[in-house]
C-alpha positions as CSV (number, residue, x, y, z in Angstrom):
1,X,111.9,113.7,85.4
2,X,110.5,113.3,88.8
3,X,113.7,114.4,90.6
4,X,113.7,117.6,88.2
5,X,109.8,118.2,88.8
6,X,110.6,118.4,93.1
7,X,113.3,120.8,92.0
8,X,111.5,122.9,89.8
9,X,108.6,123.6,92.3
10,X,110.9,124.1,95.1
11,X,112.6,127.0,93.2
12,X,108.9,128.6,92.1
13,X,108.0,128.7,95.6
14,X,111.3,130.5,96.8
15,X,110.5,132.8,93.9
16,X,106.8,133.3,95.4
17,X,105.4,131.7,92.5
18,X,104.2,128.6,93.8
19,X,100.4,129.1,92.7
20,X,101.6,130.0,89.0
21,X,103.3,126.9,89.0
22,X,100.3,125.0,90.7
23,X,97.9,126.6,87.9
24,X,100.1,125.3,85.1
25,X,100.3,122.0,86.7
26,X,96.7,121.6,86.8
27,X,96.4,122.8,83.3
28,X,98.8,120.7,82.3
29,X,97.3,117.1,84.5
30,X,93.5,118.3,82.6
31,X,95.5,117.8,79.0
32,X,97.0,114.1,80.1
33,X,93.8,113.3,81.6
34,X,91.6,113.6,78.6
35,X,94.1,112.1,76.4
36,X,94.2,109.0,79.6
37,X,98.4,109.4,79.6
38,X,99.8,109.9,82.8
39,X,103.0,111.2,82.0
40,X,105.1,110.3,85.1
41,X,106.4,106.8,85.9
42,X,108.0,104.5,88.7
43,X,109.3,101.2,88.9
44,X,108.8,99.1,92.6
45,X,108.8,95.9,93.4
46,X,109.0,95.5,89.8
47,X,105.5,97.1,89.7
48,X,105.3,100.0,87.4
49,X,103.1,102.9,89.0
50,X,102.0,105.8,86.0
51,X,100.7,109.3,87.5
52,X,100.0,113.3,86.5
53,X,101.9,115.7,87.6
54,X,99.9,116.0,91.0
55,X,101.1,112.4,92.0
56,X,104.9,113.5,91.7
57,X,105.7,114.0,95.4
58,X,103.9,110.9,96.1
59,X,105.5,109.1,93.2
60,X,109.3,110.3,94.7
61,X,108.5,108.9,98.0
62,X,107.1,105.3,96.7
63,X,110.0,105.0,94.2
64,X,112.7,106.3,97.1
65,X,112.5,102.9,98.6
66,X,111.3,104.2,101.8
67,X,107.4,103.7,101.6
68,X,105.8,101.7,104.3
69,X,108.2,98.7,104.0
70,X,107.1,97.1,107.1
71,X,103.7,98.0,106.4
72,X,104.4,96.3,103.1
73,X,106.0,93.0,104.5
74,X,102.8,92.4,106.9
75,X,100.3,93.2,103.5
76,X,102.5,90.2,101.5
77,X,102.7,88.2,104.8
78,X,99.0,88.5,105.0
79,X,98.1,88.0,100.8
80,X,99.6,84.3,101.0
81,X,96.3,83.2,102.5
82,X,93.4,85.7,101.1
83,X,91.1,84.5,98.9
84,X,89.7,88.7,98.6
85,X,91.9,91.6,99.0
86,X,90.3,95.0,99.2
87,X,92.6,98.2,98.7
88,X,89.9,100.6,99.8
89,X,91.4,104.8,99.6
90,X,93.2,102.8,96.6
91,X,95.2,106.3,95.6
92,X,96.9,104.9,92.5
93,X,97.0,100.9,93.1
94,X,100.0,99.6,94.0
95,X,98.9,97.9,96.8
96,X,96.1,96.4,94.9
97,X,98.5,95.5,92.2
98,X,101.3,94.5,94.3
99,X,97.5,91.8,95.2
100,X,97.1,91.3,92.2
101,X,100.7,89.9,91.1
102,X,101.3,88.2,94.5
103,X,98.2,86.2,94.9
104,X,97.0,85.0,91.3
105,X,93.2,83.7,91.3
106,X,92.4,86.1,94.7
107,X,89.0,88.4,94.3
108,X,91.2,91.9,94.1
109,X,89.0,95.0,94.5
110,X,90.3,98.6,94.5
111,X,87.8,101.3,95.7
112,X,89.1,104.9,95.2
113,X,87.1,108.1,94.6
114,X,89.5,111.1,94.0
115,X,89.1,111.0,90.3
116,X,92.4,111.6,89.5
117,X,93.7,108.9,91.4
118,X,91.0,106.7,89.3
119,X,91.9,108.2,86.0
120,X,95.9,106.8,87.0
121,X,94.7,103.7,88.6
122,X,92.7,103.2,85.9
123,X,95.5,103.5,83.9
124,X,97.7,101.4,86.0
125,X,95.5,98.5,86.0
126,X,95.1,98.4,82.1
127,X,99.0,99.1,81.9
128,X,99.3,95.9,83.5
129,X,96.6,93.4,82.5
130,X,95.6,92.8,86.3
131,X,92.2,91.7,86.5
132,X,91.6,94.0,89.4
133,X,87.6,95.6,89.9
134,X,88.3,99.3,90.2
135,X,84.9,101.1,92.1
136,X,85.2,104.7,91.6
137,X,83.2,105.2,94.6
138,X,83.7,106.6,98.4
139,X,83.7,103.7,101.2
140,X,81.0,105.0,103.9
141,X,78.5,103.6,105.6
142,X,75.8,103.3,103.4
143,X,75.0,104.7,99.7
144,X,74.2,107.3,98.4
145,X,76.2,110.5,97.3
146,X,78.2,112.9,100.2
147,X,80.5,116.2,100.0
148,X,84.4,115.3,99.0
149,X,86.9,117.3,100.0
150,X,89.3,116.7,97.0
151,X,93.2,117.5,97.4
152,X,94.6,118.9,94.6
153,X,97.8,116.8,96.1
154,X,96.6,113.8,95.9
155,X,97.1,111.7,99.1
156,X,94.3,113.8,101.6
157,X,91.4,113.9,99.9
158,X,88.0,112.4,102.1
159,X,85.0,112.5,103.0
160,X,86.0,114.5,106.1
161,X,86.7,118.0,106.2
162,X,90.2,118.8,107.3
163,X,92.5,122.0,107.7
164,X,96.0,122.5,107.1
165,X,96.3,119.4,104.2
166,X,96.7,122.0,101.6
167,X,94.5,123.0,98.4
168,X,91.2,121.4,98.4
169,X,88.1,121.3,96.0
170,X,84.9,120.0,97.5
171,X,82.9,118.1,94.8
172,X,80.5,115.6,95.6
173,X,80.8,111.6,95.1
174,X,79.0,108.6,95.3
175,X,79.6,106.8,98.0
176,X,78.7,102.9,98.7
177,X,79.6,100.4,101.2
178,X,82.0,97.6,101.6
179,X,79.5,95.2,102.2
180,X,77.8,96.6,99.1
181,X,80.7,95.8,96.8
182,X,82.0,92.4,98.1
183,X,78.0,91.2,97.8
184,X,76.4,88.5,100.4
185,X,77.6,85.3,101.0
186,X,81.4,86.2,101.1
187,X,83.8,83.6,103.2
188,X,87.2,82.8,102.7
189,X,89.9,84.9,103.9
190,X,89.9,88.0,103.8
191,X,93.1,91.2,103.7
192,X,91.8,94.7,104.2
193,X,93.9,97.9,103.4
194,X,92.1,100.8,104.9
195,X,93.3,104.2,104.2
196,X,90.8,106.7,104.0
197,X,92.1,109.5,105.9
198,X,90.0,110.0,108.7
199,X,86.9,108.3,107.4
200,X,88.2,104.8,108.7
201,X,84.6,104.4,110.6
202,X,82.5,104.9,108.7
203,X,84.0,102.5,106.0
204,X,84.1,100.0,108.5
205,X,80.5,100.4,109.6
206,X,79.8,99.6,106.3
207,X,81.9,96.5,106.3
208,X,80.8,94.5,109.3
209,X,78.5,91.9,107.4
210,X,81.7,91.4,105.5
211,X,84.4,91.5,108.1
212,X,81.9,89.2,110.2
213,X,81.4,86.7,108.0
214,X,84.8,85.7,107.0
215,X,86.4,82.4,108.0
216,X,89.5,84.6,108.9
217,X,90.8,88.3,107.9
218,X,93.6,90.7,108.2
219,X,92.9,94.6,108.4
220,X,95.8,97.1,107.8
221,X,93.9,100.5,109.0
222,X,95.4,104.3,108.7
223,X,95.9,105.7,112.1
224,X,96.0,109.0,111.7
225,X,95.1,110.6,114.8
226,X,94.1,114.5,113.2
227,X,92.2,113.4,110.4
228,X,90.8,111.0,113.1
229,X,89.5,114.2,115.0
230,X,88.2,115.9,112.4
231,X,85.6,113.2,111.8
232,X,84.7,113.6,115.3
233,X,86.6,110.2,116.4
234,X,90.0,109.5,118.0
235,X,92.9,106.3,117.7
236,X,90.9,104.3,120.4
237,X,87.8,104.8,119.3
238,X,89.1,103.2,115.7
239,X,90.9,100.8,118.1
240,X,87.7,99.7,120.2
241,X,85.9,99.3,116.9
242,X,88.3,96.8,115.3
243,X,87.7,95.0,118.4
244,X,84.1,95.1,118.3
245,X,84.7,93.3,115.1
246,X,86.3,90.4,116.7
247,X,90.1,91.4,115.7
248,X,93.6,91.8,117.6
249,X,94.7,95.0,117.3
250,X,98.9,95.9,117.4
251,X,100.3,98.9,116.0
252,X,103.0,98.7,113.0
253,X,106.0,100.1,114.1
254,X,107.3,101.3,111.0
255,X,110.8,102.7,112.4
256,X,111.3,99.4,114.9
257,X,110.0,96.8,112.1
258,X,108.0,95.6,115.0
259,X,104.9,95.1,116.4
260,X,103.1,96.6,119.2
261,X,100.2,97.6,121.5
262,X,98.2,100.2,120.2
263,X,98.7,101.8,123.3
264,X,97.0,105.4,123.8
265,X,96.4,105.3,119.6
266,X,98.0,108.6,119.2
267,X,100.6,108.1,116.9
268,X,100.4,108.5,113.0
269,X,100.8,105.4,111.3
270,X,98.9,102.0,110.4
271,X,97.2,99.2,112.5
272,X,97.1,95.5,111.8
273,X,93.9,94.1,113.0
274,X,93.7,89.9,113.0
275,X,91.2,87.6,113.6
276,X,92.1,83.8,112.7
């Protein structure tokens, strides 16, 4: 269905009709949502991921086997030890669930505040009985409630502004820290997946008491070097922070399977940030 969805939109955009389609879609995904059934699902990792129709170009690309694998192997290589996982710019969960499945008894916490990507995750964590806390909320730096620029796509939406990402809506959200939802007193281990687009900063200022505090912790942060920008930041600024924070920083070299120095921090992709 997914495969015939891609094919479909492709031909109403050759045809020029590429908003008609994109104003059926929406009234389409408006119906599932009230009725809470996403009607589009994959299978990975033997983790079942539902979403609208919006999700579907994401959905293709997780379920072609392709998605961050390395990325993936250093999030698993990392879970063995965490005693809290946070999947903060959650989108649809699998990360958090992959957490959830892979590390029984862990604190699992997915923040996400596109709210179609809650009404899925939402979804997604019922589907599968994971006793995952779901915080419908923006990370930031402190809370209150902020301008979201939502994409009707799904995977840029933020709390920065950004050109060229495609149909936006800007709604407003709540927005709360990460120190705010972990709550004092947390030790342990600790993984962090940060994907935010752009907005990395600012959910990290918001984490430091947090991040601090831990006995150890792994970050996997979004590099993404124009949304980076946008917020008035750059890759080594994000870089110098994580090391402010006491962490080794290499870049995930997602075609090599290796890591490496961050380097200049210009490149598009994820960094892991350790501190044992």
């Amino acid at each position: 269905m997914i495969r015939l969805l891609g094919r479909l939109a492709a031909n109403a955009r050759r045809l020029g009709l590429g908003g008609a389609a994109r104003y059926g879609r929406d009234g389409a995904d408006a119906f599932f949502r009230a009725v809470r059934r996403p009607p589009l699902k994959i299978e990975v990792d033997g983790i079942e991921i539902r979403g609208f129709l919006r999700h579907r170009s994401f959905l293709a690309h997780l379920g072609g086997g392709g998605y961050e694998t390395f990325v993936r192997s250093q999030f698993l290589a990392a879970l063995a030890d965490a005693d809290l996982v946070l999947d903060v710019g959650s989108h649809t969960g699998f990360y958090a669930l992959l957490a959830s499945r892979g590390r029984p008894g862990a604190r699992v916490i997915a923040v996400e505040p596109d709210s179609y990507n809650v009404a899925a995750l939402r979804e997604n964590i019922r589907a599968a009985s994971a006793p995952i806390e779901l915080v419908a909320k923006a990370a930031s730096d402190r809370s209150g409630r902020a301008v979201f620029h939502q994409n009707l796509g799904t995977v840029g939406s933020s709390l920065v502004e950004r050109r060229g990402t495609g149909p936006i809506r800007v709604v407003e959200t709540e927005t709360t820290t990460i120190d705010e939802i972990v709550g004092p007193g947390a030790s342990g281990t600790i993984l962090l997946k940060l994907d935010v687009e752009g907005a990395e900063g600012l959910a990290l200022a918001g984490a430091e008491r947090t991040l601090r505090s831990a006995l150890a912790a792994t970050a996997i942060v979004e590099l993404n070097p124009l949304a980076l920008a946008a917020a008035g930041s750059s890759g080594p600024e994000l870089v110098q922070k994580l090391e402010q924070l006491g962490f080794d920083v290499s870049f995930l070299d997602e075609e090599q399977r290796a890591l490496v120095a961050p380097g200049a921090a210009d490149r598009k992709g994820n960094l892991l940030a350790r501190r044992v």
